[in-house]
N, C-alpha and C positions, 0 to 999 in steps of 0.2 A: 831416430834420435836427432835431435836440435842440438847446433852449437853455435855457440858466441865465438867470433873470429875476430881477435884484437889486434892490428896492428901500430906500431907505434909509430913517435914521431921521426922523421925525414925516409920513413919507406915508400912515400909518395913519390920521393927522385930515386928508388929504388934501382940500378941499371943505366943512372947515367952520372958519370963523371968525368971529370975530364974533355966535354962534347964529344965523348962517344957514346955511344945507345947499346946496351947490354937486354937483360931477362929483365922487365918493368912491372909495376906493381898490377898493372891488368893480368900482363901477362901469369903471373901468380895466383890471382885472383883465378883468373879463366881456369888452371891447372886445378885449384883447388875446386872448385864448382864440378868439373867433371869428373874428379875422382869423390867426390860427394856423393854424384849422382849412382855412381858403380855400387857404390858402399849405399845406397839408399840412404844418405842423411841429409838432414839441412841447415844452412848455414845464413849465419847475419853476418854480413861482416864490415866495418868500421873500422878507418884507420886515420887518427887524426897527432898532429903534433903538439896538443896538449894536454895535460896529464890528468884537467879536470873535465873533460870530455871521457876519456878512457874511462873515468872511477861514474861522470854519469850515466853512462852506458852501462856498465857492471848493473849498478841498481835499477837501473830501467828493465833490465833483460833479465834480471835474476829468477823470475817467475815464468820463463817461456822459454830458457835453454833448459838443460840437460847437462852439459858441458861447458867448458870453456880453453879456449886454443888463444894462448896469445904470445906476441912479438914483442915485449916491450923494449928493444931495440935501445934506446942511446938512456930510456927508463928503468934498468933493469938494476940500478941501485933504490928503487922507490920505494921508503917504506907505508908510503900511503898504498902506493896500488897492490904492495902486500896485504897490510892490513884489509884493503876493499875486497879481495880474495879471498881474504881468511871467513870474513862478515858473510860474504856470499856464500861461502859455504859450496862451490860444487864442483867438480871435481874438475882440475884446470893442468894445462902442461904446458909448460915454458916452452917457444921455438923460439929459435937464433940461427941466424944464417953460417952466422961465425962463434967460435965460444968469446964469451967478452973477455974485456981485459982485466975485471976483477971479478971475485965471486959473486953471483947474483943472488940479491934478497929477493926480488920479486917472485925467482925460483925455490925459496925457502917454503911460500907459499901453494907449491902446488905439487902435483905427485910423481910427474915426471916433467925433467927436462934434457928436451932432443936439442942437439947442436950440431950443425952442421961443418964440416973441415973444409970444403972442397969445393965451395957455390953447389949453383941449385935447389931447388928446391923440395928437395928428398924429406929436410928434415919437417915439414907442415906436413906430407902425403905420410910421413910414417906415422903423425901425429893421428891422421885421421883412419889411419888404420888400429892405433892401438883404442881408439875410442869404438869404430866399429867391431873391433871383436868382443863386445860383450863383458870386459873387464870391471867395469865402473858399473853396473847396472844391477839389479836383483834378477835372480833366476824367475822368468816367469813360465805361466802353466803351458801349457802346448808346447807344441814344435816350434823349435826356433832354427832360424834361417844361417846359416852358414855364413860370415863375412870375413874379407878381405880378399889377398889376392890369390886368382886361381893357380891352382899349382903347375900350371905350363906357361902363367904369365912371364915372358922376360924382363928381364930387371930394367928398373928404367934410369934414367942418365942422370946424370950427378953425382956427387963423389957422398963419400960415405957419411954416417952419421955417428955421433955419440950420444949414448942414453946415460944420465947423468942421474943419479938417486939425487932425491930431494935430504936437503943436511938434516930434516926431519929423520928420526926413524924410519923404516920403510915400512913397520906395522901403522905408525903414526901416519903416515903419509894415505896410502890405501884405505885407512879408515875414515880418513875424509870424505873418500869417494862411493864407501856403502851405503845404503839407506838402511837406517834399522828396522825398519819396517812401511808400509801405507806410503804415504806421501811425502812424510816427514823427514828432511834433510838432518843429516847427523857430521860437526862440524871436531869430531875426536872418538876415540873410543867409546863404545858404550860401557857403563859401566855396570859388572858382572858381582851378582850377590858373592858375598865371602862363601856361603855354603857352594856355592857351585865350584867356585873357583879351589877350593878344596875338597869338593865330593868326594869318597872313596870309590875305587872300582868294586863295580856289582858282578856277580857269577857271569861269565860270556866266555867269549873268544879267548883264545891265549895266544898275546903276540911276543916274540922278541928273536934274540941273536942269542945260538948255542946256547948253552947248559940255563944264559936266564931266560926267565921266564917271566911274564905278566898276565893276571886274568881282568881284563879290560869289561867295561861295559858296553855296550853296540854300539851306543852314540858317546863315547866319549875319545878324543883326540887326544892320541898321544905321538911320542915322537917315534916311537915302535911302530905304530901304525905309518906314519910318513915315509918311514925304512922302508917297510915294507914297498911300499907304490914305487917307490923310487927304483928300489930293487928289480922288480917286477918289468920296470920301464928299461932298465938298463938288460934284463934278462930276453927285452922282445916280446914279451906277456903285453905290456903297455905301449901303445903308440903315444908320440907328442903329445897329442892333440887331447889323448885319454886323461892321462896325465895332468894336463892343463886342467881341463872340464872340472875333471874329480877334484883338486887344491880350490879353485874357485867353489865348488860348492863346500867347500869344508871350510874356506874363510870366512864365506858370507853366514856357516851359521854359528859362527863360532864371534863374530860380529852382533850376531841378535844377541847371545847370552849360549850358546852353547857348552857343557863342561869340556875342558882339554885338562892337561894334562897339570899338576898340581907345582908351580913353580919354574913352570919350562914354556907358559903362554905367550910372552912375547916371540921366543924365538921360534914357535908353531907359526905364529903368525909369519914373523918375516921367511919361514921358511916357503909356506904355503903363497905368498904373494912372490915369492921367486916362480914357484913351479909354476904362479898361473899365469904369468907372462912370458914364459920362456918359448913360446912359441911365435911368441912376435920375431921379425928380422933383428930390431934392434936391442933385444935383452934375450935371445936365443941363450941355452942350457946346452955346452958341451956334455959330452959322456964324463971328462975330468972333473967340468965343475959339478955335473949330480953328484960325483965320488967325495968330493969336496964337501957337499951337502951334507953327506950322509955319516962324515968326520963327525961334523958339528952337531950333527941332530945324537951324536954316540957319546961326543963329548960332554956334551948340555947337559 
């Protein structure tokens, strides 16, 4: 996986102030190249203090990344470098060392954004982990390779991070990031025939909670079925990891045109982009909040 590494202007004095010498933008740079190379990805990366450099970058680069990771630092009210976002179309997450001081638009733009509380550099390396695990990408044929960090790796130094949803929807957001298919970048929902979107259930499975009942079609998503997984997960049937896999492939085909459930799609959607990041560090699923889920997915 290719990704565009944006940073903005005055990150170049990144670590000195005051004439003392702090964590500097090599040194960044260096951190992030080697956790690139772990995660087998690779990186362009760019960082300049003006704004029409940044957006000619984006269009330069829009045909050779995959992603996009960026800083936009003291630019993070920009609504050009939004809009250049929006136009590119690919799936991008705001880093900040610190949260800024007002809401950021830039961040309206993208699907997530990590903020950093505490210095360090944690909140780029989380970035680069939520891109390596396979979130933003189509399921493809063969084996695929396991990424991010191994599970005896210890944690690495810097103070924590916050993962900040995008004020987009979080359906809206994550569908920026699928492809509907082949090659072609998809910069919103696709949109779903009305017959599908109201298919009736065909003779199948019967899913639900006590006395009700539903008889589902195999491929169609409902929220009964998401109970279920959830359930399952919380019962020790389901690992994390299971969990995650299975939401991910139920977003992505529910993304090409998939039928769900007749009136309850959006919140399929946002439920399933929860489950399929929740194995990342920084939008991790307590056991409360699956129970939490499974309110919403009863209430809906």
């Amino acid at each position: 996986m290719r990704l565009l590494v944006l940073h903005g202007p005055n990150l170049n004095l990144l670590g000195v102030r005051d004439g003392m010498s702090g964590e500097k933008l090599s040194d960044l740079d260096a951190a992030l190249e080697a956790r690139a190379k772990e995660l087998e990805l690779k990186l362009k990366v760019v960082q300049s203090n003006h704004e029409g450099v940044l957006l000619d970058t984006l269009a330069a680069e829009r045909e050779e990344v995959d992603g996009i990771l960026i800083n936009p630092a003291g630019l993070f009210g920009s609504y050009a470098l939004k809009d250049g976002l929006e136009a590119v179309g690919l799936p991008a997450i705001e880093v900040l060392l610190r949260p800024p001081a007002r809401e950021s638009v830039v961040g309206e733009a993208c699907v997530l954004q990590v903020h950093g509380t505490q210095g360090g550099f944690e909140p780029y390396l989380q970035a680069l982990e939520t891109f390596a695990s396979g979130v933003f990408t189509t399921e493809q044929a063969g084996p695929k390779k396991s990424l991010g960090r191994k599970k005896d790796e210890p944690a690495r130094k810097g103070g924590p991070v916050a993962l900040v949803k995008s004020s987009n929807s979080p359906a809206q957001s994550l569908a920026r990031a699928v492809e509907a298919g082949g090659t072609t970048k998809t910069l919103g929902r696709k949109s779903v025939p009305e017959k599908e979107e109201a298919e009736e259930a065909r003779p199948g499975k019967t899913l639900g909670r006590g006395s009700k009942s539903l008889t589902l079609a195999s491929d169609l998503l409902t929220r009964a079925l998401v109970r279920q997984k959830i359930s399952d997960r919380l019962a020790g049937k389901l690992t994390p990891a299971e969990l995650a896999a299975w939401a991910r492939t139920q977003y992505q085909a529910v993304q090409r045109g998939a039928p769900a459930e007749s009136g309850h799609r959006e919140l399929l959607e946002e439920s399933l982009q929860s489950l399929t990041l929740s194995t990342l560090p920084a939008s991790k699923l307590s056991d409360e909040q699956l129970v939490d889920l499974l309110t919403r997915l009863d209430e809906g």
